[in-house]
DSSP file (Angstrom, degrees, kcal/mol; ACC not computed):
  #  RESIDUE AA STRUCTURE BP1 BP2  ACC     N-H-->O    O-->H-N    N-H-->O    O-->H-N    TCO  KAPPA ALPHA  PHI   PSI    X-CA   Y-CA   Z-CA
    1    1 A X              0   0    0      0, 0.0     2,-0.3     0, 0.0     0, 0.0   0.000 360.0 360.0 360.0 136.2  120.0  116.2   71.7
    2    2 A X        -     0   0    0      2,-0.0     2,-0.2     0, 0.0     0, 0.0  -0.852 360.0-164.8-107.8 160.7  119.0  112.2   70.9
    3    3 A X        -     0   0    0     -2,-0.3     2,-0.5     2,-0.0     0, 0.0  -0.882   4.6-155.5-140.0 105.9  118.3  110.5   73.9
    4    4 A X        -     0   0    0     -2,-0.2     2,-0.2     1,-0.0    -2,-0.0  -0.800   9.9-144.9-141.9 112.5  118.4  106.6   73.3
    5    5 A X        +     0   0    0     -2,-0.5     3,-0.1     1,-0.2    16,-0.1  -0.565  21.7 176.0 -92.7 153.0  116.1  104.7   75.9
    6    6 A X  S    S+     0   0    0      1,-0.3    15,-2.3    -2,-0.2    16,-0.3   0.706  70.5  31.3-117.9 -44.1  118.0  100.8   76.9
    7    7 A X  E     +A   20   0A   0     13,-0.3    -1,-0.3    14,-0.1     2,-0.3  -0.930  63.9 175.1-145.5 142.3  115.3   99.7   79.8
    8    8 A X  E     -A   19   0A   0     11,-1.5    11,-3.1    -2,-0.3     2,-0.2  -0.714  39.9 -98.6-137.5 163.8  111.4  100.4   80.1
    9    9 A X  E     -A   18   0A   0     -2,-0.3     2,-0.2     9,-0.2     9,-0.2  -0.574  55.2 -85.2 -77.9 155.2  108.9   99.1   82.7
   10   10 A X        -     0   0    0      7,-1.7    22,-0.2     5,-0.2    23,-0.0  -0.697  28.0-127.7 -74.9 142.2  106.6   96.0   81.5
   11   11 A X  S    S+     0   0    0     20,-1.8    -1,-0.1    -2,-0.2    21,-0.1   0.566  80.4 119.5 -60.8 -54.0  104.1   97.3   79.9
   12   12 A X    >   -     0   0    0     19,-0.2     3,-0.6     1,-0.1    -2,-0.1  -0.008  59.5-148.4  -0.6  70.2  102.1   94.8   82.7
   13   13 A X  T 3  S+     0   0    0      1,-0.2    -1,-0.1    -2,-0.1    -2,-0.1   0.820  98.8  46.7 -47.0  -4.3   99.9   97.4   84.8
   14   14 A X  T 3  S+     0   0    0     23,-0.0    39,-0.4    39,-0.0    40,-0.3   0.765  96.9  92.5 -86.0 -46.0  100.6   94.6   87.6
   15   15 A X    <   -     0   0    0     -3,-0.6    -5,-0.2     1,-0.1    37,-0.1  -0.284  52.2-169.4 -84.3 154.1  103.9   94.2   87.1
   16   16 A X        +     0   0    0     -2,-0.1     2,-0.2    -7,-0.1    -1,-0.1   0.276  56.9 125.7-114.2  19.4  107.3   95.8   88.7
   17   17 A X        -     0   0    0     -5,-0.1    -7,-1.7    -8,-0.1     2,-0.3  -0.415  39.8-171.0 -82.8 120.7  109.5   93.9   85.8
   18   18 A X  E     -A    9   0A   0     -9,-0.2     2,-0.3    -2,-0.2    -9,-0.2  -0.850   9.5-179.8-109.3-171.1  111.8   96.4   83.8
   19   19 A X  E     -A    8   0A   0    -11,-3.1   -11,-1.5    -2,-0.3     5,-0.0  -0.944  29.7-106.2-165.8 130.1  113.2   95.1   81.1
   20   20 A X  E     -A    7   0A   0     -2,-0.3   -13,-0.3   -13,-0.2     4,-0.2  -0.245  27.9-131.4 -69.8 162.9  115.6   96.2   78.4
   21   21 A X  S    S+     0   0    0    -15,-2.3    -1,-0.2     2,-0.2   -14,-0.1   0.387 104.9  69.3 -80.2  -0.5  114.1   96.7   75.1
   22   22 A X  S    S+     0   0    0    -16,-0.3    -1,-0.2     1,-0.1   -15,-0.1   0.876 113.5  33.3 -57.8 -47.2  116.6   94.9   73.4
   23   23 A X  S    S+     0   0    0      2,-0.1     2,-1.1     9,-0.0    -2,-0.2   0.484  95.4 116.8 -86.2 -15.2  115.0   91.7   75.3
   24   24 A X        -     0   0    0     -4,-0.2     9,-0.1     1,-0.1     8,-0.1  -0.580  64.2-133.0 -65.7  95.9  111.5   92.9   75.4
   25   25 A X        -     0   0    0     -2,-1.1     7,-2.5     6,-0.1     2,-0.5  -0.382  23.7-148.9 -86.2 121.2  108.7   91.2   73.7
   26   26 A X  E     +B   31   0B   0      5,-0.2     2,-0.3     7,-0.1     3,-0.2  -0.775  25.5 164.0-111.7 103.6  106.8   93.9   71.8
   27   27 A X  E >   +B   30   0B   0      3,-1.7     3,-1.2    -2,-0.5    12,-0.0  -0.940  65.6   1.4-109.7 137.1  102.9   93.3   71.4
   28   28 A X  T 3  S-     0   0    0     -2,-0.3    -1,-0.1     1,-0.2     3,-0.1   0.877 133.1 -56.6  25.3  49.5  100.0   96.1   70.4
   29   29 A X  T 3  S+     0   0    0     -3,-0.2     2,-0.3     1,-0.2    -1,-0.2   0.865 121.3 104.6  73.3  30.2  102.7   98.5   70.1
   30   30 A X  E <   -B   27   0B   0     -3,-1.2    -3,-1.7     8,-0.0     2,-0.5  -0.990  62.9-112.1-153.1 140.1  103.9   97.9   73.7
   31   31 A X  E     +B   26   0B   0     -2,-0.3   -20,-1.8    -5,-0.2    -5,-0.2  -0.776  25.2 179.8-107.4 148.8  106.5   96.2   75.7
   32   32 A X        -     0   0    0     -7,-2.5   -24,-0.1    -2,-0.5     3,-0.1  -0.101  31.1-142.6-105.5-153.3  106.7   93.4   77.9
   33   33 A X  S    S+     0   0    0      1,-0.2     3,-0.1    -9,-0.1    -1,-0.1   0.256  85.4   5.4-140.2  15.4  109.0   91.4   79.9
   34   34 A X  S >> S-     0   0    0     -9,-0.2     3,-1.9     1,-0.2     4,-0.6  -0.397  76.4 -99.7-177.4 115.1  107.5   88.0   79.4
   35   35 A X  H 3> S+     0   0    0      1,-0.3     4,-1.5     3,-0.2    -1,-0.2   0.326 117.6  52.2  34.6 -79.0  104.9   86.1   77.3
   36   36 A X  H >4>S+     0   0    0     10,-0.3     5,-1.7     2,-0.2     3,-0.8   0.922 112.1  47.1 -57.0 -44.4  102.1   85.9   80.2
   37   37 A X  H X45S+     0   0    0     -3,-1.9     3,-2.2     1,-0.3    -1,-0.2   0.933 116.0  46.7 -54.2 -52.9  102.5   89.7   80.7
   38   38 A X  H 3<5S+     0   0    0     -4,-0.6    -1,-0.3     1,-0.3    -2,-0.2   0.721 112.7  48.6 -69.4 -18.7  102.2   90.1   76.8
   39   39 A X  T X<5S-     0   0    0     -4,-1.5     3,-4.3    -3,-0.8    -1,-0.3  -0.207 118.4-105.2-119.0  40.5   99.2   87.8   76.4
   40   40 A X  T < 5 -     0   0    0     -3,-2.2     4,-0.2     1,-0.3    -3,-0.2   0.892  61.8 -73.1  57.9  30.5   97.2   89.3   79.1
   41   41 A X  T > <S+     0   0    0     -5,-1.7     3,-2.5    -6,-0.1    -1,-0.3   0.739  76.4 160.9  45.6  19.4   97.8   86.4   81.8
   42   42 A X  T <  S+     0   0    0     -3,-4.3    -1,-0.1    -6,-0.4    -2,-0.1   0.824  73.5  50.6 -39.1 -24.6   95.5   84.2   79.8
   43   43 A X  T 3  S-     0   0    0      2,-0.2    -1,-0.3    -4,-0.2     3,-0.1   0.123 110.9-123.7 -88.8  20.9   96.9   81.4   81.5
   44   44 A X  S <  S+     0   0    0     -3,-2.5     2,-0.4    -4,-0.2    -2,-0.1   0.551  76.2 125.8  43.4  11.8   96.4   83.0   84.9
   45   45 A X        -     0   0    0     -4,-0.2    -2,-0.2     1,-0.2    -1,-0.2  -0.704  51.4-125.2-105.0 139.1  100.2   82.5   85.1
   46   46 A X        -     0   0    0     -2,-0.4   -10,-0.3     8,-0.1    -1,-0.2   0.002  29.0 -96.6 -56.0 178.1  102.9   85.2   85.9
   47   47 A X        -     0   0    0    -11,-0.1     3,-0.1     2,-0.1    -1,-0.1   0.639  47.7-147.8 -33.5 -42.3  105.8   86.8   84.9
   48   48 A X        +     0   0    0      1,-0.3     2,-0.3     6,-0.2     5,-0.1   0.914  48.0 143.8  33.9  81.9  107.8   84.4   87.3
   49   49 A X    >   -     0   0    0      3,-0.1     3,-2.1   -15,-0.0    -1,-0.3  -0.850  68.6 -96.6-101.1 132.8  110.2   87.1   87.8
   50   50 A X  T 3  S+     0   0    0     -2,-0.3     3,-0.1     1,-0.2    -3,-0.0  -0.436 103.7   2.6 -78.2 144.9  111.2   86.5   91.5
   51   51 A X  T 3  S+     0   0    0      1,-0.4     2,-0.4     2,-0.0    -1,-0.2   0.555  93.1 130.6  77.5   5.4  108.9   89.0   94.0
   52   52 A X    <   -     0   0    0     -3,-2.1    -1,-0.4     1,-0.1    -4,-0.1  -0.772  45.3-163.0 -83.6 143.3  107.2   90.2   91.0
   53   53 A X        +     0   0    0     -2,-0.4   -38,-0.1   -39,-0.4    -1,-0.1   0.478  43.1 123.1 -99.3  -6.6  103.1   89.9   92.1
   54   54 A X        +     0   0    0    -40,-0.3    -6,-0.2     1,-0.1    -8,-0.1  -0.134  17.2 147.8 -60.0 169.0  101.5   90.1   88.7
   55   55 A X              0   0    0     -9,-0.1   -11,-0.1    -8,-0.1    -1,-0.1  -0.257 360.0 360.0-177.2  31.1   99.1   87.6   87.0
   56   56 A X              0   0    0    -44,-0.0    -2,-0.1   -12,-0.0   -43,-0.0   0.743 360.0 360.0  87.8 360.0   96.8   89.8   84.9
């Protein structure tokens, strides 16, 4: 049996974004669902996904 995954959680331990993997931005083997997430918040900035609380 194949099993063929479309939408994963960010990768984010903060964040509640899922996010398809088509769309995902993939960093250290891992997916995200947006830049900040993927770069560690360096920029102290979120996801800006509404009602999402992350920021690293």
């Amino acid at each position: 049996m194949t099993m063929t995954i479309e939408m994963v959680k960010c990768a984010c331990a903060d964040c509640v974004c899922i996010v398809g993997t088509d769309a995902a931005i993939q960093a250290e083997g891992r997916m995200f669902c947006s830049d900040s997430c993927a770069n560690h918040h360096e920029d102290s900035a979120g996801c800006e996904h509404g009602g999402c609380p992350c920021h690293g």
